[in-house]
Steps between C-alpha positions, in 0.01 A plus 500: 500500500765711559695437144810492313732821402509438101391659165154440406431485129107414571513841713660736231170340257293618765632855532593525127098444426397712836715825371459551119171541495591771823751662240216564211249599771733785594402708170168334518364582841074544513376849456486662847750287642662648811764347794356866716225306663692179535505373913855502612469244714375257215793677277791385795352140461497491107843617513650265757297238293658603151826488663467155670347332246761581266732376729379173568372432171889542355694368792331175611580200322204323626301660239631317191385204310501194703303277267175331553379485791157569719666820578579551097114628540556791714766640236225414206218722731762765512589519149120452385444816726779657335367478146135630608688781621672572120173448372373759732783718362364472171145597586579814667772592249211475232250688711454875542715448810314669733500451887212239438712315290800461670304396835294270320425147592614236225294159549360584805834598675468844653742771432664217291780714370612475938360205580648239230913571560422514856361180509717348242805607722282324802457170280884497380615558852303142575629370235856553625411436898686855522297679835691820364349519172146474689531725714615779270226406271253556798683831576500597115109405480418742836655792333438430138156346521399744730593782249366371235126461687532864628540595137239312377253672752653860389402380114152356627467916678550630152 
């Protein structure tokens, strides 16, 4: 549970597909779009989350391919959240992008563009028996999550 120092190539995937969509949204944020009214509190956790999930996705060996096995399901979970969260991507980047939009729910997930890397990093942190990978997913979840919901009920104000 506690895992092994070591370079995880299964990680990298993970962050790879979690930060290039984050890239194009950049120049691509919804209309009215603001950090001004984001909670701080809920901005410290996302942060600290970011930070240690990056970590522990790259530096814990545990996280790599280990062949079949009942726990070869966790990492399938994980990566099948993973590419519902591209196809969010997609959606929103062919919307109007507006708050709506990017706090929508995508097959009945709620604030999916949040919810699906937070649990994906929960499910691959299962898959890998690494307690550091879910906790920093709960941490990242508390902060990002909760951002995301408080957005969503400034866009349903509007």
């Amino acid at each position: 549970m506690l895992g092994h120092f070591g370079f995880s190539y299964i990680g990298l995937l993970f962050l790879l597909l979690l930060f290039i969509p984050n890239i194009f949204w950049t120049s691509r944020k919804p209309q009215g779009y603001t950090l001004q009214n984001e909670n701080r509190l809920l901005r410290c956790f996302e942060r600290a989350g970011e930070v240690l999930t990056c970590f522990c996705a790259l530096m814990f060996s545990d996280l790599n391919w280990h062949g079949y096995c009942a726990w070869a399901w966790w990492l399938f979970a994980a990566a099948g959240l993973m590419v519902l969260y591209e196809l969010w991507w997609v959606r929103y980047f062919r919307s109007e992008r507006t708050l709506s939009d990017f706090t929508s729910s995508f097959f009945g997930i709620p604030v999916a563009g949040a919810t699906l890397p937070v649990l994906a990093l929960l499910l691959l942190g299962i898959y890998g028996k690494l307690i550091w990978l879910i906790l920093s997913a709960i941490i990242l979840g508390i902060g990002h999550i909760g951002i995301h919901l408080a957005h969503r009920k400034e866009a349903e104000l509007k």
